[in-house]
mmCIF entry with sequence, helices, sheets and N, C-alpha, C, O atoms, coordinates in Angstrom:
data_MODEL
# 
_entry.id   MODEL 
# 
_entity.id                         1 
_entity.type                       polymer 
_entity.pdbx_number_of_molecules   1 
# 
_entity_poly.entity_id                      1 
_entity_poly.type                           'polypeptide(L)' 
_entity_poly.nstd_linkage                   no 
_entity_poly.nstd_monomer                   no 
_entity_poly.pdbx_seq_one_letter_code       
;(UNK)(UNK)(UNK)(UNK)(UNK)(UNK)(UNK)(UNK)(UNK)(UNK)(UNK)(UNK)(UNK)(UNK)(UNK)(UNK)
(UNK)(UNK)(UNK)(UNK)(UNK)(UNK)(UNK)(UNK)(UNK)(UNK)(UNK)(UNK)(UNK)(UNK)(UNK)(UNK)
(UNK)(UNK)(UNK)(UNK)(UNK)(UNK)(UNK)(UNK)(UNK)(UNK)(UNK)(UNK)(UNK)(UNK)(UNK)(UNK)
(UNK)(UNK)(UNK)
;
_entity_poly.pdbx_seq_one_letter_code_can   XXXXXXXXXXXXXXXXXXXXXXXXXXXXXXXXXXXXXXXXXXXXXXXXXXX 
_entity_poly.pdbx_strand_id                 A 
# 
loop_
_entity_poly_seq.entity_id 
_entity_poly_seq.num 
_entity_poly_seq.mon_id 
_entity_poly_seq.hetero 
1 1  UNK n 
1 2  UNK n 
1 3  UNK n 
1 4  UNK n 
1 5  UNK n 
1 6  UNK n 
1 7  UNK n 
1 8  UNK n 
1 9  UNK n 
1 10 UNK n 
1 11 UNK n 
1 12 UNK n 
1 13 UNK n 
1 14 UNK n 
1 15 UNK n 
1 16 UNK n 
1 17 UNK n 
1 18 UNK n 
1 19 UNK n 
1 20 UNK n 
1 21 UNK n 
1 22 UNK n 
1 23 UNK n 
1 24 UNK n 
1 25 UNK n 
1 26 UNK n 
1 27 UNK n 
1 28 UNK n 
1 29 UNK n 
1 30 UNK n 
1 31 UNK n 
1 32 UNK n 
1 33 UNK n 
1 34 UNK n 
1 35 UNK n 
1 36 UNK n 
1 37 UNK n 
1 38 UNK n 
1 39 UNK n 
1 40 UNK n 
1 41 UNK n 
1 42 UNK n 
1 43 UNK n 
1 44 UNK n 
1 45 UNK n 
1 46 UNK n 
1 47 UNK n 
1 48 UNK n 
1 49 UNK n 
1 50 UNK n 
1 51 UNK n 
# 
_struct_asym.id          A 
_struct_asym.entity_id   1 
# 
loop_
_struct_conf.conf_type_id 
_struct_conf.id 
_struct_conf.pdbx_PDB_helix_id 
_struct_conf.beg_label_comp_id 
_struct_conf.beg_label_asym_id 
_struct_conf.beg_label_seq_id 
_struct_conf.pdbx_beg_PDB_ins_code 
_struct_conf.end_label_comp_id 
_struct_conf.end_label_asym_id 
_struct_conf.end_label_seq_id 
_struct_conf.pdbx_end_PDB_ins_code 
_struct_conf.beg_auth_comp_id 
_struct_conf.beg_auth_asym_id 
_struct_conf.beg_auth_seq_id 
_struct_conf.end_auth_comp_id 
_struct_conf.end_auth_asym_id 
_struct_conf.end_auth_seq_id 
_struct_conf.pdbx_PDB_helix_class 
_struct_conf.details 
_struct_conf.pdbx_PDB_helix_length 
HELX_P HELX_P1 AA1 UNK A 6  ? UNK A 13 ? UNK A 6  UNK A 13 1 ? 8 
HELX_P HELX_P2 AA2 UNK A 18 ? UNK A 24 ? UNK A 18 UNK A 24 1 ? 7 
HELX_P HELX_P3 AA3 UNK A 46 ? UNK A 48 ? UNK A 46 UNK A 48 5 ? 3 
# 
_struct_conf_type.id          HELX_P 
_struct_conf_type.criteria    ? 
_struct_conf_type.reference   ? 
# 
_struct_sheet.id               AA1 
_struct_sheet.type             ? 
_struct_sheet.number_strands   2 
_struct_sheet.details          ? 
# 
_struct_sheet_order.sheet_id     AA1 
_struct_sheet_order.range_id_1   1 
_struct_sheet_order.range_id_2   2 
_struct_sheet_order.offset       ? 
_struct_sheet_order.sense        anti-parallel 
# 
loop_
_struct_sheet_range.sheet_id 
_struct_sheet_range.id 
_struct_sheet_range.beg_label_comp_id 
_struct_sheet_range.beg_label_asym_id 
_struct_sheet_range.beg_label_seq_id 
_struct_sheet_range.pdbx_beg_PDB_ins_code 
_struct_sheet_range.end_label_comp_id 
_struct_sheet_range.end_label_asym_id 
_struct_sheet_range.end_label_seq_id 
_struct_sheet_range.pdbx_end_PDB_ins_code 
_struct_sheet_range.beg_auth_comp_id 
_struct_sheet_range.beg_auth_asym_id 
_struct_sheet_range.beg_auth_seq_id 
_struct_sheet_range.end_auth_comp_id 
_struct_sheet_range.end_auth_asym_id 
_struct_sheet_range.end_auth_seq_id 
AA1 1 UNK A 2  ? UNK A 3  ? UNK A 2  UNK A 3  
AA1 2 UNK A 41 ? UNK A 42 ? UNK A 41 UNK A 42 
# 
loop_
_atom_site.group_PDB 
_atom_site.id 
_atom_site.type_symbol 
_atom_site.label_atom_id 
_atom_site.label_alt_id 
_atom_site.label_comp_id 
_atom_site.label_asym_id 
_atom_site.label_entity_id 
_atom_site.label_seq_id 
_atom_site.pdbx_PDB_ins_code 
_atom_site.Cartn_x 
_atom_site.Cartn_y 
_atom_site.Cartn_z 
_atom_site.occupancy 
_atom_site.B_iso_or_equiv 
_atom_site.pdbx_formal_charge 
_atom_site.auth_seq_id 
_atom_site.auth_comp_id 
_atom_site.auth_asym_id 
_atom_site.auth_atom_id 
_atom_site.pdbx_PDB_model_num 
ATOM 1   N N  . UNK A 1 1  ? 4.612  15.979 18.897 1.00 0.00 ? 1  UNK A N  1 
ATOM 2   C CA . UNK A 1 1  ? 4.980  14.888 18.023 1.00 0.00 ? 1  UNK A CA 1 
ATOM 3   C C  . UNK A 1 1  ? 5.746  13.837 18.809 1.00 0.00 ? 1  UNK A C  1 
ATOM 4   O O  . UNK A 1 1  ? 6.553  14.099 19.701 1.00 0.00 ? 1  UNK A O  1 
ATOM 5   N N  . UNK A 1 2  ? 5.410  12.610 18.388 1.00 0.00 ? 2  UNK A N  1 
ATOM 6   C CA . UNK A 1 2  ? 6.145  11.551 18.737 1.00 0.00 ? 2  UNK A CA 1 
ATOM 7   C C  . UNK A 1 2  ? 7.811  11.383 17.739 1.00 0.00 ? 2  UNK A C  1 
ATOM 8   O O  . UNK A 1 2  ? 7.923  11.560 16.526 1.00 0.00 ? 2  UNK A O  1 
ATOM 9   N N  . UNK A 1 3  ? 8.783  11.049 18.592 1.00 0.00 ? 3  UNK A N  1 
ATOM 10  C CA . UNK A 1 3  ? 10.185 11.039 18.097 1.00 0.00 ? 3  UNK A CA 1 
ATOM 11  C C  . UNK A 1 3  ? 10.242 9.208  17.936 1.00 0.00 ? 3  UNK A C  1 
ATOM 12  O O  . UNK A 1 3  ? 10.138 8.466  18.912 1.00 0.00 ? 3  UNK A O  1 
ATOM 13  N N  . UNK A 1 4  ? 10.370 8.865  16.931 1.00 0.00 ? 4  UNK A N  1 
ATOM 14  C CA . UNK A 1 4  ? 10.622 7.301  16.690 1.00 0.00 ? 4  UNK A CA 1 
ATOM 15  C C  . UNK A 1 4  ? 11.533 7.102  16.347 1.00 0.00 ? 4  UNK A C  1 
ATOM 16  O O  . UNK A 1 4  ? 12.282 8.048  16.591 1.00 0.00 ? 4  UNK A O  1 
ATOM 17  N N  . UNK A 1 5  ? 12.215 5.974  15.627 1.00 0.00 ? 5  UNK A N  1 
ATOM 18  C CA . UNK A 1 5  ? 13.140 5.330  14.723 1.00 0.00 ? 5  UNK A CA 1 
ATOM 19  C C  . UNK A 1 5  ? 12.000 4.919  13.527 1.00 0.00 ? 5  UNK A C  1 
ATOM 20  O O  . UNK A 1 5  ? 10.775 4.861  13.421 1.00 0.00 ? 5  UNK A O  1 
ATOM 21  N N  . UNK A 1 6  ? 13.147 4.683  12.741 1.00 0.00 ? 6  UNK A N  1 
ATOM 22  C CA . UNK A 1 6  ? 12.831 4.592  11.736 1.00 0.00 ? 6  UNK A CA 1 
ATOM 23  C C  . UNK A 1 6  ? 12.045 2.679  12.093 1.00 0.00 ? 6  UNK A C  1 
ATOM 24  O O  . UNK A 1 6  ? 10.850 2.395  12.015 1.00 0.00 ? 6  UNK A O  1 
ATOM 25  N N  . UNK A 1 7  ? 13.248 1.666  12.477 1.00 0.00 ? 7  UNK A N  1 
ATOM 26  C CA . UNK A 1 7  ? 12.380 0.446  12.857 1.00 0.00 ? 7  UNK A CA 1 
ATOM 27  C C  . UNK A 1 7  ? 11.234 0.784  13.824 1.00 0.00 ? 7  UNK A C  1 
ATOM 28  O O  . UNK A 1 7  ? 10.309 -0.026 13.758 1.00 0.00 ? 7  UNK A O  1 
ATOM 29  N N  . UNK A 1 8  ? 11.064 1.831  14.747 1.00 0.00 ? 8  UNK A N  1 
ATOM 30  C CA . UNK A 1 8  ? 9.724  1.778  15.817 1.00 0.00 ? 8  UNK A CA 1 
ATOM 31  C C  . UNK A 1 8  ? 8.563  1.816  15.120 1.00 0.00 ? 8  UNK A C  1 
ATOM 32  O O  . UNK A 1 8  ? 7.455  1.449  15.512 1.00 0.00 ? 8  UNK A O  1 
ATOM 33  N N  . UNK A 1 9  ? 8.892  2.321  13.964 1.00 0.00 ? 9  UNK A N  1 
ATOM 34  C CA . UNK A 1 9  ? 7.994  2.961  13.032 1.00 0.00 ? 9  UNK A CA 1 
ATOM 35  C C  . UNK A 1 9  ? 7.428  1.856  12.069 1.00 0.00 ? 9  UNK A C  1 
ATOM 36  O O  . UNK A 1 9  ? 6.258  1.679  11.729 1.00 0.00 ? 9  UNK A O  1 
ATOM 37  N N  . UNK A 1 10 ? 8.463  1.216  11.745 1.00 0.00 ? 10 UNK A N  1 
ATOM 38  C CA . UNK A 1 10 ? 7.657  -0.044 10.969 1.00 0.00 ? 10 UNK A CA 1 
ATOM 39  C C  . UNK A 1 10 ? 7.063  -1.034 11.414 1.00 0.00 ? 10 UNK A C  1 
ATOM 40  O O  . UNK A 1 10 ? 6.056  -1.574 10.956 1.00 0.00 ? 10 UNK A O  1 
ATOM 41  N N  . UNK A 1 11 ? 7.698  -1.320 12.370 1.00 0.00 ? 11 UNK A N  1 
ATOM 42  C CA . UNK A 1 11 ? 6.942  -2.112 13.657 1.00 0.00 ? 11 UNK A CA 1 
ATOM 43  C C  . UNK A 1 11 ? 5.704  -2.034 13.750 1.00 0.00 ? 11 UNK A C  1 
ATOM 44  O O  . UNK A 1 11 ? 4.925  -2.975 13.600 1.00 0.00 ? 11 UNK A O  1 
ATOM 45  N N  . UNK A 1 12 ? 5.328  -0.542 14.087 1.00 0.00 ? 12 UNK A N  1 
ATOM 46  C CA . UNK A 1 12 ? 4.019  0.007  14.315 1.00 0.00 ? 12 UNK A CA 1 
ATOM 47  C C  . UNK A 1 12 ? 3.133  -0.367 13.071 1.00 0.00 ? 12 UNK A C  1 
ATOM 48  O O  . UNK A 1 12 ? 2.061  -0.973 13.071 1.00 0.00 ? 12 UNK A O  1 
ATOM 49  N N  . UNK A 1 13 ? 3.811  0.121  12.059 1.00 0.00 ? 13 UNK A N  1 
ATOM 50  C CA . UNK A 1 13 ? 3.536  -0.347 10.624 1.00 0.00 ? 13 UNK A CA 1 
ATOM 51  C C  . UNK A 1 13 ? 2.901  -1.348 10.058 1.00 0.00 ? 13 UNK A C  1 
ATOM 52  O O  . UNK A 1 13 ? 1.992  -1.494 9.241  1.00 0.00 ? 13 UNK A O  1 
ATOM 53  N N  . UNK A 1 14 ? 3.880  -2.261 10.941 1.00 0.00 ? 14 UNK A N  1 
ATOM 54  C CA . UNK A 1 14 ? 3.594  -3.849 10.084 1.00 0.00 ? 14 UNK A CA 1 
ATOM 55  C C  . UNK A 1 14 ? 4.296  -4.183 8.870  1.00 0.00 ? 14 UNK A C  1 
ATOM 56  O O  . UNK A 1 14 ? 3.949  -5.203 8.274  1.00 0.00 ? 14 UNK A O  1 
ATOM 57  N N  . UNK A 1 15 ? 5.320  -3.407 8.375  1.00 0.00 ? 15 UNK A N  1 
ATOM 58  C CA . UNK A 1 15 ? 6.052  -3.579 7.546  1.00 0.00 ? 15 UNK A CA 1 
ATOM 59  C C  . UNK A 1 15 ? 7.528  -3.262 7.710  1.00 0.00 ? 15 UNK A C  1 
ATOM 60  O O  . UNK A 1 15 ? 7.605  -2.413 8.598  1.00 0.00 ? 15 UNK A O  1 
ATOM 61  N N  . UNK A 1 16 ? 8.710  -3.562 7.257  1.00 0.00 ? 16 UNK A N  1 
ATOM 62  C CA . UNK A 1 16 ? 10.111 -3.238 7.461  1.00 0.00 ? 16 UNK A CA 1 
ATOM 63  C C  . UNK A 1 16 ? 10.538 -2.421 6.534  1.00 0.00 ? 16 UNK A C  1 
ATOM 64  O O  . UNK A 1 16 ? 10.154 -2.158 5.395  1.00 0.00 ? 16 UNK A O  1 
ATOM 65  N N  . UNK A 1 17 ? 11.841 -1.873 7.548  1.00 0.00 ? 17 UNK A N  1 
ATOM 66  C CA . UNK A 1 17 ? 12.055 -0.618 7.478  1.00 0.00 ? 17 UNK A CA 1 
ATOM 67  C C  . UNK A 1 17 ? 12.802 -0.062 5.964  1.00 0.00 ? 17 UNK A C  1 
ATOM 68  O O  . UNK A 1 17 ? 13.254 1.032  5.624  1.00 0.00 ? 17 UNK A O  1 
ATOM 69  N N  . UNK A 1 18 ? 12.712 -1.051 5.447  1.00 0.00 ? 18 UNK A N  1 
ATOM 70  C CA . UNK A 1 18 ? 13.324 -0.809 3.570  1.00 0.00 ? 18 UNK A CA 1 
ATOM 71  C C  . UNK A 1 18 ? 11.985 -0.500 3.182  1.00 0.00 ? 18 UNK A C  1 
ATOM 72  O O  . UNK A 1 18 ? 11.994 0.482  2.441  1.00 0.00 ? 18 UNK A O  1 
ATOM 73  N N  . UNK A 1 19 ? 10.547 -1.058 3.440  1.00 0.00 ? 19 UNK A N  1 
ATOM 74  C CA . UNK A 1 19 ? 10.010 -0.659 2.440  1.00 0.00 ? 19 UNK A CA 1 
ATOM 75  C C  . UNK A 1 19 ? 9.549  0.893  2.928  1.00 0.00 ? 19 UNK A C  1 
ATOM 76  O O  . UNK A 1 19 ? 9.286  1.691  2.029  1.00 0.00 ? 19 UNK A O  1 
ATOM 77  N N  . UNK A 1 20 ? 9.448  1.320  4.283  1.00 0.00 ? 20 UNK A N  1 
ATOM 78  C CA . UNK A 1 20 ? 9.536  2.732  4.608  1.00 0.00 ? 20 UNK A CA 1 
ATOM 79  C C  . UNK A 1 20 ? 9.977  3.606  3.951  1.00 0.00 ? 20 UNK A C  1 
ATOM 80  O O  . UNK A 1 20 ? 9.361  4.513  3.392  1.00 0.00 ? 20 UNK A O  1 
ATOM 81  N N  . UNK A 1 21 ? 10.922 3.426  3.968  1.00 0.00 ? 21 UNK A N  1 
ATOM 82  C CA . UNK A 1 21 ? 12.502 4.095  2.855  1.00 0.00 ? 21 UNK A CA 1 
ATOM 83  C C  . UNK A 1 21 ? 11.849 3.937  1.520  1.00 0.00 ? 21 UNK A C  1 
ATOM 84  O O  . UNK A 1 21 ? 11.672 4.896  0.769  1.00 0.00 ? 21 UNK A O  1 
ATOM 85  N N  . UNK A 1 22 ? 11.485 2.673  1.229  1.00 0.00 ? 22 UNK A N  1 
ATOM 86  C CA . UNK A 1 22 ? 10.704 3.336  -0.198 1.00 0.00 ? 22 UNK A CA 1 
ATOM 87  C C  . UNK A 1 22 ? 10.162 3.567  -0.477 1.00 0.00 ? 22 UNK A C  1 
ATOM 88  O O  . UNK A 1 22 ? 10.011 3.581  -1.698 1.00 0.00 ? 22 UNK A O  1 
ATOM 89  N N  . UNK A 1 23 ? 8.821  4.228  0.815  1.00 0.00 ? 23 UNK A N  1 
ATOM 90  C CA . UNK A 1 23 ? 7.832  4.695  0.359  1.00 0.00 ? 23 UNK A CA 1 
ATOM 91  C C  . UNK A 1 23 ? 8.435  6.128  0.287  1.00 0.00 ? 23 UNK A C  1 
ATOM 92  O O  . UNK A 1 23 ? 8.618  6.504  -0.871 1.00 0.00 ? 23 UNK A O  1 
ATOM 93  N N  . UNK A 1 24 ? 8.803  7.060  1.306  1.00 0.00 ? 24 UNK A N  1 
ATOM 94  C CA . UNK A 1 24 ? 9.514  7.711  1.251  1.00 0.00 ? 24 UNK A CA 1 
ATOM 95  C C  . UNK A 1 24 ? 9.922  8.505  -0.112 1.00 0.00 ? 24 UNK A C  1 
ATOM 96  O O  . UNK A 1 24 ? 9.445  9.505  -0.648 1.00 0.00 ? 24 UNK A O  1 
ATOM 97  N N  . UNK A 1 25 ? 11.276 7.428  -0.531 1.00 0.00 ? 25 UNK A N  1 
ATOM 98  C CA . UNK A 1 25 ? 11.611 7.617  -2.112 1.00 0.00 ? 25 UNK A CA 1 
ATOM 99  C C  . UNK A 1 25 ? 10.740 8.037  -3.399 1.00 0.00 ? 25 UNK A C  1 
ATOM 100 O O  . UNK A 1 25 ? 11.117 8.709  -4.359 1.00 0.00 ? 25 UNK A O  1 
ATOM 101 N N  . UNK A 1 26 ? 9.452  7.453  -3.162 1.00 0.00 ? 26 UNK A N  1 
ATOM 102 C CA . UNK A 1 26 ? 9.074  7.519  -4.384 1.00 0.00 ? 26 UNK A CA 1 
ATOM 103 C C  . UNK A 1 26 ? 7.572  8.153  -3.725 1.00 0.00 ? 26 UNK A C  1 
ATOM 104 O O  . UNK A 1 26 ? 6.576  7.998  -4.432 1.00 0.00 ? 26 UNK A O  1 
ATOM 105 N N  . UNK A 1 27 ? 7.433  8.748  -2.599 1.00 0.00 ? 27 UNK A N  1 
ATOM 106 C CA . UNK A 1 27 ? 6.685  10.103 -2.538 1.00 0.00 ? 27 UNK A CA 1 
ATOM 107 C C  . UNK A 1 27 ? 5.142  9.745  -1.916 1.00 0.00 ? 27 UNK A C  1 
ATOM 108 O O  . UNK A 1 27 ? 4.196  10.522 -1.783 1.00 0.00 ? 27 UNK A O  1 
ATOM 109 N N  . UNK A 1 28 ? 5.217  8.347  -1.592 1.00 0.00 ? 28 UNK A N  1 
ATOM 110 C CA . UNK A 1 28 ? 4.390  7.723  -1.021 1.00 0.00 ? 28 UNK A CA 1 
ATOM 111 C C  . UNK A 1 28 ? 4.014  8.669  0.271  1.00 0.00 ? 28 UNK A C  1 
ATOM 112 O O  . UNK A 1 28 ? 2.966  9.295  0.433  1.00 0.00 ? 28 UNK A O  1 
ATOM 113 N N  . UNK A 1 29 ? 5.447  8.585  1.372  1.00 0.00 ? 29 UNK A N  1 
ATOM 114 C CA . UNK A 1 29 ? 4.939  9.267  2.674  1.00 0.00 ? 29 UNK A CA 1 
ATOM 115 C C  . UNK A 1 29 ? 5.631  10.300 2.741  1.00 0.00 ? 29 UNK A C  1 
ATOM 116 O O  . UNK A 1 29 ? 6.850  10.201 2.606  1.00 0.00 ? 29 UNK A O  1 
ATOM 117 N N  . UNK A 1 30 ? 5.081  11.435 2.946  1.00 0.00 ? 30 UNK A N  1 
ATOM 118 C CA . UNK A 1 30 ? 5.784  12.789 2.813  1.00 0.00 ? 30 UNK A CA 1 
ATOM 119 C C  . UNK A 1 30 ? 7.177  13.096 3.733  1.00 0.00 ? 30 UNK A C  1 
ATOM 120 O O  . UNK A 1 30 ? 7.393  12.565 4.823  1.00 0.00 ? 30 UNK A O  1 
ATOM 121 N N  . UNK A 1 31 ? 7.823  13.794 3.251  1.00 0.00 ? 31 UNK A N  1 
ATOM 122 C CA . UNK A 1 31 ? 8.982  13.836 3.733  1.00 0.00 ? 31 UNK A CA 1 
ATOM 123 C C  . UNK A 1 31 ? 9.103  14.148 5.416  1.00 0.00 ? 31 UNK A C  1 
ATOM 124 O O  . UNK A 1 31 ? 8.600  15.238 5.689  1.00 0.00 ? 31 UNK A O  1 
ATOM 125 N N  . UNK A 1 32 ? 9.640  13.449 6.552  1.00 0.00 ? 32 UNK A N  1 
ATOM 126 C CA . UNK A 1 32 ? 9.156  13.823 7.611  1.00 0.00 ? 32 UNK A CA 1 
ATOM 127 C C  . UNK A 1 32 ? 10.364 14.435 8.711  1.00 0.00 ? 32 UNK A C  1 
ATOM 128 O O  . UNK A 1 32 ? 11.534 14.055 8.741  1.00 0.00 ? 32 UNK A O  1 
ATOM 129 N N  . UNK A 1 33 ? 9.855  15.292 9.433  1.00 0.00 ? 33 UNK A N  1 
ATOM 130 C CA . UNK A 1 33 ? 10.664 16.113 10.333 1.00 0.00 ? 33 UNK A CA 1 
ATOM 131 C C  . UNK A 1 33 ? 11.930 14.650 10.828 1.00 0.00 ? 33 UNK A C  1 
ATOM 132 O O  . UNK A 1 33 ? 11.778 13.447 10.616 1.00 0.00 ? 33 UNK A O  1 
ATOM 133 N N  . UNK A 1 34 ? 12.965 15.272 11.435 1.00 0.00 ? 34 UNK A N  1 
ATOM 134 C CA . UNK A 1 34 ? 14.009 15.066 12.161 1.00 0.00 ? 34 UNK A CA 1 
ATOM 135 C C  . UNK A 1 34 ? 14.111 15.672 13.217 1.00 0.00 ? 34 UNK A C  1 
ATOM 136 O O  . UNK A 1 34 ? 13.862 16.848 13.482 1.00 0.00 ? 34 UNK A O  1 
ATOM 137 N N  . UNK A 1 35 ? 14.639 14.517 14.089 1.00 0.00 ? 35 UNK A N  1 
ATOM 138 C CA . UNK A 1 35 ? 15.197 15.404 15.278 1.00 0.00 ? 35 UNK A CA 1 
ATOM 139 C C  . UNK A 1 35 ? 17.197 15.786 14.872 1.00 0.00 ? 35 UNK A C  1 
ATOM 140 O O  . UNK A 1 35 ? 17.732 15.793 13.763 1.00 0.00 ? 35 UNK A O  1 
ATOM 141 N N  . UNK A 1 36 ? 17.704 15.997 15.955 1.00 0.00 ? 36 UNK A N  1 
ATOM 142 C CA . UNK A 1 36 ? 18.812 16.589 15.389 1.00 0.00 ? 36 UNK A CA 1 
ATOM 143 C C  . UNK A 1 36 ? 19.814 15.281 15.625 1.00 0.00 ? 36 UNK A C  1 
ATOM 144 O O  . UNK A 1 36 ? 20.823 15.052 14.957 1.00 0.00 ? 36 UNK A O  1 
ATOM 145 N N  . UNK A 1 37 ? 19.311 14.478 16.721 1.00 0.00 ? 37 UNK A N  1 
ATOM 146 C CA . UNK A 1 37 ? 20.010 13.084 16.305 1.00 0.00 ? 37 UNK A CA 1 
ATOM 147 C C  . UNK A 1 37 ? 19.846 12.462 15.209 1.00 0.00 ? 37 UNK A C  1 
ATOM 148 O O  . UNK A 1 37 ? 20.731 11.625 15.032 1.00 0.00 ? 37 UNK A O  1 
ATOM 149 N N  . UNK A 1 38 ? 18.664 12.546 13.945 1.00 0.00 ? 38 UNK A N  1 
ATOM 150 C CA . UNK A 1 38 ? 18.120 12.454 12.779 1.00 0.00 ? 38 UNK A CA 1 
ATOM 151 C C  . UNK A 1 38 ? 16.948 11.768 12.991 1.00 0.00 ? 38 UNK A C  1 
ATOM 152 O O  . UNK A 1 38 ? 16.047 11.801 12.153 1.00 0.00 ? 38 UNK A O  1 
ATOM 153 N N  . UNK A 1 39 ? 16.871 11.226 13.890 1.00 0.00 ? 39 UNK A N  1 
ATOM 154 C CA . UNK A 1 39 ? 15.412 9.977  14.385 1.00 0.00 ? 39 UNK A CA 1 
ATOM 155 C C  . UNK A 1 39 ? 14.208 11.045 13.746 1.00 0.00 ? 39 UNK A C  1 
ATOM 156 O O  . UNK A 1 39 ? 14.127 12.243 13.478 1.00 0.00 ? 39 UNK A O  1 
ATOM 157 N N  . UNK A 1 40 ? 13.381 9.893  13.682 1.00 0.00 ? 40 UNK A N  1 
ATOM 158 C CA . UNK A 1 40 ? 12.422 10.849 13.092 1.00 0.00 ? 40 UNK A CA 1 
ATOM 159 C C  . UNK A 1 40 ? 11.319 11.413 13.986 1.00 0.00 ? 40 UNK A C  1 
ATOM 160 O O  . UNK A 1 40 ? 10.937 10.865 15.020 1.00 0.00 ? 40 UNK A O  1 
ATOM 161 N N  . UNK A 1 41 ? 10.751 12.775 13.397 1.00 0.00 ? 41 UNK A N  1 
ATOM 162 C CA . UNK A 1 41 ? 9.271  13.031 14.217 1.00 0.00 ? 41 UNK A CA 1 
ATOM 163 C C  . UNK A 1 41 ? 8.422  13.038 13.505 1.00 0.00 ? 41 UNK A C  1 
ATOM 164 O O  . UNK A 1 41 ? 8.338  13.699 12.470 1.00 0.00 ? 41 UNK A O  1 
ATOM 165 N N  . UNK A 1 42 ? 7.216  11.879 14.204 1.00 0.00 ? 42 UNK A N  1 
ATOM 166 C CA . UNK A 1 42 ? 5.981  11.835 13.327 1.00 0.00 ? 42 UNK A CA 1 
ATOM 167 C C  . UNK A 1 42 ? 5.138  11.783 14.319 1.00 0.00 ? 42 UNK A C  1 
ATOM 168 O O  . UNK A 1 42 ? 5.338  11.263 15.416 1.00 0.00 ? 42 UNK A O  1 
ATOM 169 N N  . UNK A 1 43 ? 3.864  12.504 13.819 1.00 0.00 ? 43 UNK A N  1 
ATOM 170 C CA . UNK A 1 43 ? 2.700  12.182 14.653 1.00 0.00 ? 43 UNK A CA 1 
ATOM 171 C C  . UNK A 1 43 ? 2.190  11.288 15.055 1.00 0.00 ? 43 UNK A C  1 
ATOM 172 O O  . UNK A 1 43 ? 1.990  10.657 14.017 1.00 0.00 ? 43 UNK A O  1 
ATOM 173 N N  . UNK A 1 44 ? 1.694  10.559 16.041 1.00 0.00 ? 44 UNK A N  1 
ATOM 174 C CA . UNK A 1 44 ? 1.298  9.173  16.903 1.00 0.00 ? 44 UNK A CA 1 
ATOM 175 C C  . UNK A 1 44 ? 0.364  8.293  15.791 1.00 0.00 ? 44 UNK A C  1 
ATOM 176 O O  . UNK A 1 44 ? 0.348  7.067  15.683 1.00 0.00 ? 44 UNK A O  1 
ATOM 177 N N  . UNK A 1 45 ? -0.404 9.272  15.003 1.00 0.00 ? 45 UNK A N  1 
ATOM 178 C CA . UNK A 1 45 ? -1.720 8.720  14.093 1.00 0.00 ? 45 UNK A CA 1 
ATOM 179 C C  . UNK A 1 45 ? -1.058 7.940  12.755 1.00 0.00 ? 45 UNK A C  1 
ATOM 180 O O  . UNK A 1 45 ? -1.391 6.894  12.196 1.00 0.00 ? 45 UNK A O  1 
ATOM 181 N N  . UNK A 1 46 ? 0.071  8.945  12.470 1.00 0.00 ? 46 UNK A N  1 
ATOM 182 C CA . UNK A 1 46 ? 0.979  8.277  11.182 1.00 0.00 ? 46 UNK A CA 1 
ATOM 183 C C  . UNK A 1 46 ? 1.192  6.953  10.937 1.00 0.00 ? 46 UNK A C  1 
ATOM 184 O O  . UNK A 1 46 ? 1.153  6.326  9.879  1.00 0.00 ? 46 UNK A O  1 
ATOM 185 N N  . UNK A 1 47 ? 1.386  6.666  11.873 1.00 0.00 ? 47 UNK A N  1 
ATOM 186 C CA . UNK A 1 47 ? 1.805  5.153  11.470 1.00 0.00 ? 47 UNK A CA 1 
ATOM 187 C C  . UNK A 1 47 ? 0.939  4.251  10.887 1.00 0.00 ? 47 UNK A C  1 
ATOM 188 O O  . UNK A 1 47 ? 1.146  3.336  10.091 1.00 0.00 ? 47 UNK A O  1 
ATOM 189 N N  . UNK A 1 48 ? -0.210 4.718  11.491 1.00 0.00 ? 48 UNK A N  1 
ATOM 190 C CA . UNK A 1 48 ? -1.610 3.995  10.972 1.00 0.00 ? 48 UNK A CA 1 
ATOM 191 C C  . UNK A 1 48 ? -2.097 3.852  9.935  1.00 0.00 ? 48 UNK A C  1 
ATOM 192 O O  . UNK A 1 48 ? -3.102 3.165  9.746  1.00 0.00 ? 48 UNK A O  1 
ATOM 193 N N  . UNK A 1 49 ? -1.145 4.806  8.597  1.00 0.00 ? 49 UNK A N  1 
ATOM 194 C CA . UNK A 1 49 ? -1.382 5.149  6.923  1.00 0.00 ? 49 UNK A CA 1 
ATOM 195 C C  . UNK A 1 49 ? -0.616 4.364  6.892  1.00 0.00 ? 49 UNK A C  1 
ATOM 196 O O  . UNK A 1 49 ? -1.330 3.431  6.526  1.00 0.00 ? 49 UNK A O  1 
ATOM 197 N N  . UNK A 1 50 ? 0.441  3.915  7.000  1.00 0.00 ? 50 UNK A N  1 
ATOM 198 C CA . UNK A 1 50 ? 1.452  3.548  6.526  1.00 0.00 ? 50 UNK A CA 1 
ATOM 199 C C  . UNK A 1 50 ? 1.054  1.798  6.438  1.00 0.00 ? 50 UNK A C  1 
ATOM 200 O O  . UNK A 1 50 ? 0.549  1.096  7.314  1.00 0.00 ? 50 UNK A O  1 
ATOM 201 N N  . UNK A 1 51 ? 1.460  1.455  5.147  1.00 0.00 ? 51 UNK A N  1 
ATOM 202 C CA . UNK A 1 51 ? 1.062  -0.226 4.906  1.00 0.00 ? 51 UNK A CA 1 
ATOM 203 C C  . UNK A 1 51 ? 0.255  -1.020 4.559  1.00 0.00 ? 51 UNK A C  1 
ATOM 204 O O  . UNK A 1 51 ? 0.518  -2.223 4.593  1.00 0.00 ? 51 UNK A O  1 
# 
């Protein structure tokens, strides 16, 4: 797995990082691993659903 931020992630996205968070919230993108700094781990392909 790739370790991102939460902004690397929207970036990738094409969208910012509030509406991440609300997809998140309301069950859009499944809840996703942490590292223990909290950054997140998502698979390289993920980002590509997202937006």
């Amino acid at each position: 797995m790739t370790v991102l931020r939460t902004g690397e992630l929207a970036v990738a996205a094409g969208v910012n990082t509030q509406t991440l968070r609300y997809y998140e919230r309301r069950g859009l993108l499944a809840e996703p691993q942490r590292s223990l700094g909290g950054h997140l781990c998502i698979r390289s392909n993920r980002s590509r659903c997202c937006g």
